[in-house]
C-alpha positions as CSV (number, residue, x, y, z in Angstrom):
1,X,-8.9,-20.7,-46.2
2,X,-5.1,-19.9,-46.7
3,X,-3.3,-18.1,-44.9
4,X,-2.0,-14.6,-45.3
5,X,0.4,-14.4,-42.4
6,X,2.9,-12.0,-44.3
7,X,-0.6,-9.5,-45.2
8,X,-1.7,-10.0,-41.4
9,X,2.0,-8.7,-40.0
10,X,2.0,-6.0,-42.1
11,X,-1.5,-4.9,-41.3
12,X,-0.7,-5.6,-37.6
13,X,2.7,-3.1,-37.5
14,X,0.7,-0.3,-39.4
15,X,-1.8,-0.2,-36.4
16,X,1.3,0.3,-34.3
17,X,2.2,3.1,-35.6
18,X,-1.3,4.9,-37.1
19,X,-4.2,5.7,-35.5
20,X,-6.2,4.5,-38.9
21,X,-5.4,1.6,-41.0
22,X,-6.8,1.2,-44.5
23,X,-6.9,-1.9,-46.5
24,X,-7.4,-1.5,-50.3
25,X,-7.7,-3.0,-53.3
26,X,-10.4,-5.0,-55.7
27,X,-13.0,-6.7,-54.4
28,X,-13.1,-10.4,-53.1
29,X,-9.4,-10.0,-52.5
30,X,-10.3,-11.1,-49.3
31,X,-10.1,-7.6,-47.1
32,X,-12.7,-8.9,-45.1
33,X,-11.2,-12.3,-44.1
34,X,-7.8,-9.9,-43.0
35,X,-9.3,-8.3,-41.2
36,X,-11.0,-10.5,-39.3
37,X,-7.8,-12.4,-38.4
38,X,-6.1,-9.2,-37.3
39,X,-9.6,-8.4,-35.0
40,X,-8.9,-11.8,-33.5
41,X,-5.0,-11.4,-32.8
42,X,-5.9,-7.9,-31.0
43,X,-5.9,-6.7,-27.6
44,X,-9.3,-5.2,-26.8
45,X,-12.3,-4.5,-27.9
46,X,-13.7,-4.8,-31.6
47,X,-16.3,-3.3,-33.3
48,X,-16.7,-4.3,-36.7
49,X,-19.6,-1.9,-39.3
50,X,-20.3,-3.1,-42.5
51,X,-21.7,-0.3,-44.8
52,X,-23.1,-3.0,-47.1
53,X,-25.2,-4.1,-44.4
54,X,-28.2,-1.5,-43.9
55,X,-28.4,-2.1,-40.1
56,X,-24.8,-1.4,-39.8
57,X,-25.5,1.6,-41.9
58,X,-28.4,2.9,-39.5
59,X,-26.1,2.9,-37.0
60,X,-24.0,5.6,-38.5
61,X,-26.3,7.7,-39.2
62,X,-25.2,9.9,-36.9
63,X,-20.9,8.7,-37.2
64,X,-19.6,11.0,-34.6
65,X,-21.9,9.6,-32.0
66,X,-21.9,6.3,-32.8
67,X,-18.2,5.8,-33.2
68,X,-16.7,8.2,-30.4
69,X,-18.0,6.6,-27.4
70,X,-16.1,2.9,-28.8
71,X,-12.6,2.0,-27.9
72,X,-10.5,-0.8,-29.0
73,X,-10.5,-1.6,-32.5
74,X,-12.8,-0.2,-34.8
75,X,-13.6,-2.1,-38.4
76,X,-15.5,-0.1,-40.6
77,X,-16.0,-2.0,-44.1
78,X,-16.4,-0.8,-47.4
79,X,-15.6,2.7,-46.4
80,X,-16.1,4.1,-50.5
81,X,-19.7,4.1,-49.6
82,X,-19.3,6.8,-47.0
83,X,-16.7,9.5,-47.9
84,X,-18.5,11.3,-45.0
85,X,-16.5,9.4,-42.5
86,X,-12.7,10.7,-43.1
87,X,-13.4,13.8,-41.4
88,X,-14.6,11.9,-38.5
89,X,-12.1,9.7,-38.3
90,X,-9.8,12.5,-38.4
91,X,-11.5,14.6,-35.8
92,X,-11.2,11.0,-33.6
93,X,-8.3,10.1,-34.7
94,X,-6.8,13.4,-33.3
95,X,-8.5,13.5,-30.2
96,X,-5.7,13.8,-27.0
97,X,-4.5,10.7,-25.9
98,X,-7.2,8.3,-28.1
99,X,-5.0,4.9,-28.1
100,X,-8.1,3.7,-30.3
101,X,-7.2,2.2,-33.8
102,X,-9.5,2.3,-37.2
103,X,-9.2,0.0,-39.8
104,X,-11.4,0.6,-42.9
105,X,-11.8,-1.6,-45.9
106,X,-12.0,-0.1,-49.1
107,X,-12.8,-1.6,-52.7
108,X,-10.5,0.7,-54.6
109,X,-7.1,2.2,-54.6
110,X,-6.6,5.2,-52.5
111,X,-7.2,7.9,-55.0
112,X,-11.0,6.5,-55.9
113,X,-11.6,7.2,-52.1
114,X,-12.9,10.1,-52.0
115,X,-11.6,13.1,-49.3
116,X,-9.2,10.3,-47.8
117,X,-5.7,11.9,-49.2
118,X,-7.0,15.4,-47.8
119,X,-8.5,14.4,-44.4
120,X,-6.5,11.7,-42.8
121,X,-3.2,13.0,-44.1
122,X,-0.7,11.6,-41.9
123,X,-3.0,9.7,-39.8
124,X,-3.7,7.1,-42.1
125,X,-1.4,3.9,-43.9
126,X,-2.7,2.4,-46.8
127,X,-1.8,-1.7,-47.2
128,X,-2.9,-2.9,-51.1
129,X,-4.3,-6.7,-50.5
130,X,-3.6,-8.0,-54.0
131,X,-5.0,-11.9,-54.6
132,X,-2.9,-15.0,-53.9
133,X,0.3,-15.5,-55.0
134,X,2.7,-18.1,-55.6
135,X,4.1,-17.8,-52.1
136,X,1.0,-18.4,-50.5
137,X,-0.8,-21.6,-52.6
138,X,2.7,-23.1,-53.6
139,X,4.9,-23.6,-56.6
140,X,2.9,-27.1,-57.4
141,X,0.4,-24.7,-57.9
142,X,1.5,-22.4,-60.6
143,X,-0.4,-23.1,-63.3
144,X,-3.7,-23.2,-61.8
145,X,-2.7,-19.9,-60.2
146,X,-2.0,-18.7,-63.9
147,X,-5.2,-19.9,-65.5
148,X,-7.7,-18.7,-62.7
149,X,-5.7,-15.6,-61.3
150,X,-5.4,-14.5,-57.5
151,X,-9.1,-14.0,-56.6
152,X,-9.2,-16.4,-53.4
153,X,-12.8,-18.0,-54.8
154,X,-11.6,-18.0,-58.6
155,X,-8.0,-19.8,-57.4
156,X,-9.9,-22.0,-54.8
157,X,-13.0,-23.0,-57.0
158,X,-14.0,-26.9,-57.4
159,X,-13.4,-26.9,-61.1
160,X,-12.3,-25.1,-64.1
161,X,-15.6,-24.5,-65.0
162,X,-16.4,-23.3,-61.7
163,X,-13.9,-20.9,-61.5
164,X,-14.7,-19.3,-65.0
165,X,-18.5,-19.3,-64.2
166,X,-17.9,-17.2,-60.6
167,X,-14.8,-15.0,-63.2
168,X,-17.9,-14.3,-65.6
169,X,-20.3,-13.5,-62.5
170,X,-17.9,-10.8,-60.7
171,X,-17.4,-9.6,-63.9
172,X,-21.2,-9.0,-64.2
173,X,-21.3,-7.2,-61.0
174,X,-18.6,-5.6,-60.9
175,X,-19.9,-3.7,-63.8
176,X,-23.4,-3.3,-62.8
177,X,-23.0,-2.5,-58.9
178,X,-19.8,-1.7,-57.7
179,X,-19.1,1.4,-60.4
180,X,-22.2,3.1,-59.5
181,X,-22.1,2.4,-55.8
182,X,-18.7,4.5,-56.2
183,X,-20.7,7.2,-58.2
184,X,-19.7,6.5,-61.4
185,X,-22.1,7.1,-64.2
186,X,-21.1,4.7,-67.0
187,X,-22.9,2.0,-69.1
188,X,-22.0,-1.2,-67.5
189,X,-22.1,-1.9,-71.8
190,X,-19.5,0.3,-72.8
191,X,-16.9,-0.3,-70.1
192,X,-17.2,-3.7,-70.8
193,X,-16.4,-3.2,-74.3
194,X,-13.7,-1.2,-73.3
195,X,-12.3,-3.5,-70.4
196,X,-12.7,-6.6,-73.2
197,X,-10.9,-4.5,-75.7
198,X,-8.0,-3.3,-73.1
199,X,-7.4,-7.4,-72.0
200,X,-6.4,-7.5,-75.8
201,X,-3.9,-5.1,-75.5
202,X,-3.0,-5.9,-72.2
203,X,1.4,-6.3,-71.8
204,X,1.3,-3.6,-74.6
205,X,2.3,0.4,-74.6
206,X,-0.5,2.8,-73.6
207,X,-1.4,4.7,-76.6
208,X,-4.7,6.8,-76.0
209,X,-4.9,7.9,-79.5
210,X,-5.2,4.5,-80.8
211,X,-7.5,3.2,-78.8
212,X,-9.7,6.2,-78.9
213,X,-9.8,5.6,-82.8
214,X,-10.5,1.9,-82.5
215,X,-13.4,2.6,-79.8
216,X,-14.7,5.5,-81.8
217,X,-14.9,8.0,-79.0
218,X,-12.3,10.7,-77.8
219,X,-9.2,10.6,-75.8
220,X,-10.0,11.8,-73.0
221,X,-12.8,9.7,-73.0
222,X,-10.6,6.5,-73.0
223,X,-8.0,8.1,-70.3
224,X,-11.3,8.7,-68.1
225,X,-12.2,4.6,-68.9
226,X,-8.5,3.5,-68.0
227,X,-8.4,5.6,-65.2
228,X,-11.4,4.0,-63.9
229,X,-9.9,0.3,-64.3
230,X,-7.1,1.2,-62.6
231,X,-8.3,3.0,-59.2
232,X,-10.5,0.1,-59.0
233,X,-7.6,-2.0,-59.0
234,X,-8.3,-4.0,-62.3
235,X,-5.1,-2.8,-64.1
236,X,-2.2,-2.2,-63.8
237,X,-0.4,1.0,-65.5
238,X,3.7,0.3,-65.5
239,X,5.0,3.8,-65.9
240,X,8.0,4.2,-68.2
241,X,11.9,4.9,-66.7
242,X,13.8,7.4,-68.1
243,X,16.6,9.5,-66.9
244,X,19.6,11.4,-69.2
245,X,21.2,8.7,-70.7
246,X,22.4,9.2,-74.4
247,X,19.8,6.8,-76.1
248,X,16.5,8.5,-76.7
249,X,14.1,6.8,-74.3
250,X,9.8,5.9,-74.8
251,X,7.9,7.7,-72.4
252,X,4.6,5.7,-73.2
253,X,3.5,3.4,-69.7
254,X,2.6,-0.3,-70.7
255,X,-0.4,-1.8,-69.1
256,X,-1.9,-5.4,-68.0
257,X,-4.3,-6.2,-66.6
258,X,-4.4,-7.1,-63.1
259,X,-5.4,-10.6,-62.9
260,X,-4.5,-13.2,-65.2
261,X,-8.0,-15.4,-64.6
262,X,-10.2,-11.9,-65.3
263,X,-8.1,-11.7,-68.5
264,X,-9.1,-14.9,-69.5
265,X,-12.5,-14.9,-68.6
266,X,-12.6,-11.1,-70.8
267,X,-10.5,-12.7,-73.9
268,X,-13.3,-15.9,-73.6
269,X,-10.7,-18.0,-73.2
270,X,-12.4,-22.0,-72.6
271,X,-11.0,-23.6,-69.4
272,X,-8.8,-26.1,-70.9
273,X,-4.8,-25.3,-71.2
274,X,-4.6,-26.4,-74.4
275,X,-7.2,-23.3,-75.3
276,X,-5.1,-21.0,-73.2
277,X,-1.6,-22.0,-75.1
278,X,-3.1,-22.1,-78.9
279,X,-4.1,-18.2,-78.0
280,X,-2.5,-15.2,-79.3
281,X,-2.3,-13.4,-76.6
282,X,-0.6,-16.4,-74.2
283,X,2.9,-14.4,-74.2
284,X,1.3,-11.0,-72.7
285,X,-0.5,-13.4,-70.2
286,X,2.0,-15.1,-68.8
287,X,3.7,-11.9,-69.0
288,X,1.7,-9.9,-66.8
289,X,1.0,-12.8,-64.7
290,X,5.0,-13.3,-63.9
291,X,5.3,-9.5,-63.4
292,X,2.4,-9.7,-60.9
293,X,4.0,-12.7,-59.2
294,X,7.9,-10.7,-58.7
295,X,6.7,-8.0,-57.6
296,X,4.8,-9.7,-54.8
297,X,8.1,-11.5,-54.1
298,X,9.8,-8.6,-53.6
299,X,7.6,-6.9,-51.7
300,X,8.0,-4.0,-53.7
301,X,5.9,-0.7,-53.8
302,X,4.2,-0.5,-57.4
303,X,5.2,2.8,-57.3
304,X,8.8,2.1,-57.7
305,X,8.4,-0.9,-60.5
306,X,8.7,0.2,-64.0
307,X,9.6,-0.8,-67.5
308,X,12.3,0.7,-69.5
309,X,12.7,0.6,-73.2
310,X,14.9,2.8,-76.2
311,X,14.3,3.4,-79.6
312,X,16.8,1.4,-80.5
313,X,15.0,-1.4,-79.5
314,X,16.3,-1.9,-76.2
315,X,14.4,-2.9,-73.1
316,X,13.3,-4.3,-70.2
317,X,10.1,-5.7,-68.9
318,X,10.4,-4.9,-65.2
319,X,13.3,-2.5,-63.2
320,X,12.5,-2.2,-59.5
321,X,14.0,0.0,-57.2
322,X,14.3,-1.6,-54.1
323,X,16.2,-0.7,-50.8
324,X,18.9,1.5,-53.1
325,X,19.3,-1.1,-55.5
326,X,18.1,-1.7,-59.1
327,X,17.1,-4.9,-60.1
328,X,15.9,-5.5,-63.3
329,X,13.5,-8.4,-64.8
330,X,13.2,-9.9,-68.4
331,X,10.4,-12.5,-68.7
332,X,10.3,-15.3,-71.3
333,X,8.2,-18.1,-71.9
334,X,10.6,-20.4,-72.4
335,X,12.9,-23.0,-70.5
336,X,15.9,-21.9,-72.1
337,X,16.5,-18.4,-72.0
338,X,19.3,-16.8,-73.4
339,X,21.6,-13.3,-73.0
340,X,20.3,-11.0,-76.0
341,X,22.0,-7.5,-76.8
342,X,19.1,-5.9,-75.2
343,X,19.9,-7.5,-71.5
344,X,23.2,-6.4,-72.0
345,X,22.2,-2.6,-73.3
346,X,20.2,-2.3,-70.0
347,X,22.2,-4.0,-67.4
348,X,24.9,-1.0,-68.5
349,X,22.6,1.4,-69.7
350,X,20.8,1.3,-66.0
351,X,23.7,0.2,-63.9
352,X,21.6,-3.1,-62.7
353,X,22.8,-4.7,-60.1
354,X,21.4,-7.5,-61.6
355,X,19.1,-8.6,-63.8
356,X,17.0,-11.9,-63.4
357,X,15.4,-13.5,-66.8
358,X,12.0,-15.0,-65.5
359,X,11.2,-18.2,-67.7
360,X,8.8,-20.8,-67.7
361,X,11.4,-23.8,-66.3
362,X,12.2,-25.3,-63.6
363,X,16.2,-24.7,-63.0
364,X,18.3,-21.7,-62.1
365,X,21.8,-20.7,-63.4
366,X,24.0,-17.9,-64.2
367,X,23.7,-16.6,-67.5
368,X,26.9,-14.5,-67.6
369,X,28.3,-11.8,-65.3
370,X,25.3,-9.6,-63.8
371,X,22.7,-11.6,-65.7
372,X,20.7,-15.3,-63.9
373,X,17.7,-17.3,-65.6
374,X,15.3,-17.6,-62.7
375,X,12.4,-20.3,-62.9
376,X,9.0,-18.6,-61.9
377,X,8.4,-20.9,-59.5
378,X,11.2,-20.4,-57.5
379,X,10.9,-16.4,-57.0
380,X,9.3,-16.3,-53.9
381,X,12.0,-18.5,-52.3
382,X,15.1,-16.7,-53.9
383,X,13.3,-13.3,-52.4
384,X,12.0,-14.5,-49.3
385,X,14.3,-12.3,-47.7
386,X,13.3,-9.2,-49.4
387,X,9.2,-10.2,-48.2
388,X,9.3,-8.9,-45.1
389,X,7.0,-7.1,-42.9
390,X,7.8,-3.8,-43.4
């Protein structure tokens, strides 16, 4: 298993400083295995409850009694399943001079779990566990990381065809058990046509009404689908940048999906390379998959990564604000990228400090003032500074 030490130090600071801890994000991003290493580098007690295990469940059938008397460190996993809890843990984590920490595990982004935002208001940190990155299974490693994605048993599989068969299987149940165990009434069927139909438009603008008209249904029906993928953590919505500058600005979010290897395994892509580079839709892969992979590298917050484009035809993949700077990204899938108009048009447009074109080599140089080609594989050392614990 690797390991996560930059994840772990996070996770281990948060406790400092909040009573509860939550670690989010899609399933089988190894949340689990985290926390385990952080129950083994703590001081005290642990107490670990698994609310896919019914035994653990029985005991919390009555939370306030089971869970007050414990001290220590308290684990409490897959904490979607019981939206019951956060006013518990609130009432506990409140409770005069409690030095008892909670960290909960949840298969979703914040907003999916329910009553969390209202009842552990500032109690409560939330640390996203994406899948491996670059940083963590190594540079050597990068196209294997590309073709299976970041899901530690798809990335560390035997074989290709291992990998895509256990892609095809979470795929399976993710549809079938983990929406409705979050209360979510919808056809395993028709998400899945809409989930295969989103990986096809995946790197691409959001626009509702199209897709609505190409899935035949309404859009607020497809908003409702997207909005599902994404607090579930299996895409990513890029929200647009725009502020008063004299060129007229699209205010549409792109979107990718999260994980290159579940985009392949939704676009049916065979294991062999050669099948992934002869299809279409290589470009947005490798897109999204380099996006995923800078924005780990910077340690950034999502939440302050967007793209930028004009009508004039303008733009920029990636601008991240980051510690009162604005960095911007252009990603090509090439080994010799060059300075185009539109770099220029948003390095002054945007006042970037700089602005890093991403390629698929393996050197780095200075393009011209303010503008550097940077290999992918070398991101997480040129930013190893910025991927701190924060």
């Amino acid at each position: 298993m690797l390991e996560r030490s930059l994840h772990l130090e996070n996770v281990q600071q948060l406790l400092l400083e909040f009573p509860v801890v939550a670690i989010v994000g899609a399933r089988q991003t190894g949340k689990t295995t985290l926390a385990a290493a952080v129950s083994r580098g703590f001081e005290g007690p642990t107490h670990h409850f698994d609310l896919e295990d019914p035994r653990d469940e029985a005991r919390l059938t009555a939370p306030m009694l089971a869970l007050e008397p414990l001290s220590g460190l308290v684990i409490i996993d897959e904490i979607q399943r019981r939206p019951d809890l956060f006013p518990v843990l609130r009432v506990l984590a409140d409770k005069a001079g409690t030095r008892v920490r909670y960290l909960i595990l949840g298969s979703a982004a914040p907003e999916l779990i329910k009553g969390s935002g209202e009842s552990l208001a500032g109690r409560v940190a939330y640390h996203e566990l994406p899948g491996l990155d670059l940083g963590e299974v190594g540079s050597n490693q990068i196209d294997a990381l590309w073709h299976r994605g970041g899901l530690p048993r798809s990335m560390l599989a035997g074989s290709d065809a291992a990998s895509l068969r256990w892609r095809r299987e979470y795929i399976r149940a993710y549809l079938e058990r983990d929406i409705p165990a979050l209360g979510l009434r919808l056809a395993p069927a028709t998400l899945r046509r809409f989930w295969s139909m989103l990986a096809h438009y995946s790197g691409q603008l959001w626009s509702g009404a199209e897709m609505a008209r190409a899935f035949g249904v309404s859009e607020p029906t497809v908003r409702h689908y997207l909005d599902i993928l994404v607090a579930t953590c299996m895409v990513r919505v890029l929200p647009p940048w725009f502020e008063n500058v004299s060129k007229r600005q699209v205010r549409a979010p792109k979107v990718y999906l999260a994980d290159s290897g579940l985009l392949h395994a939704l676009l049916d892509i065979p294991t062999r390379a050669e099948a992934l580079l002869r299809h279409p839709r290589v470009g947005a892969s490798w897109e999204g998959f380099a996006l995923q992979q800078v924005v780990q590298a910077l340690g950034a917050e999502w939440r302050d990564c967007h793209h930028w484009r004009a009508h004039t035809g303008a733009e920029l993949d990636l601008l991240v604000f980051k510690d009162g700077r604005r960095l911007g990204f252009e990603i090509k899938r090439t080994d010799s990228p060059r300075v185009t108009p539109s770099m220029r048009s948003a390095c002054d447009v945007l006042g970037l400090e700089t602005l890093y074109v991403i390629h698929a080599g393996q050197a780095a140089w200075p393009l011209e003032e303010r503008v550097s080609a940077l290999p992918l594989g070398a991101v997480f050392e040129r930013f190893s500074a910025e991927r701190r614990p924060r």
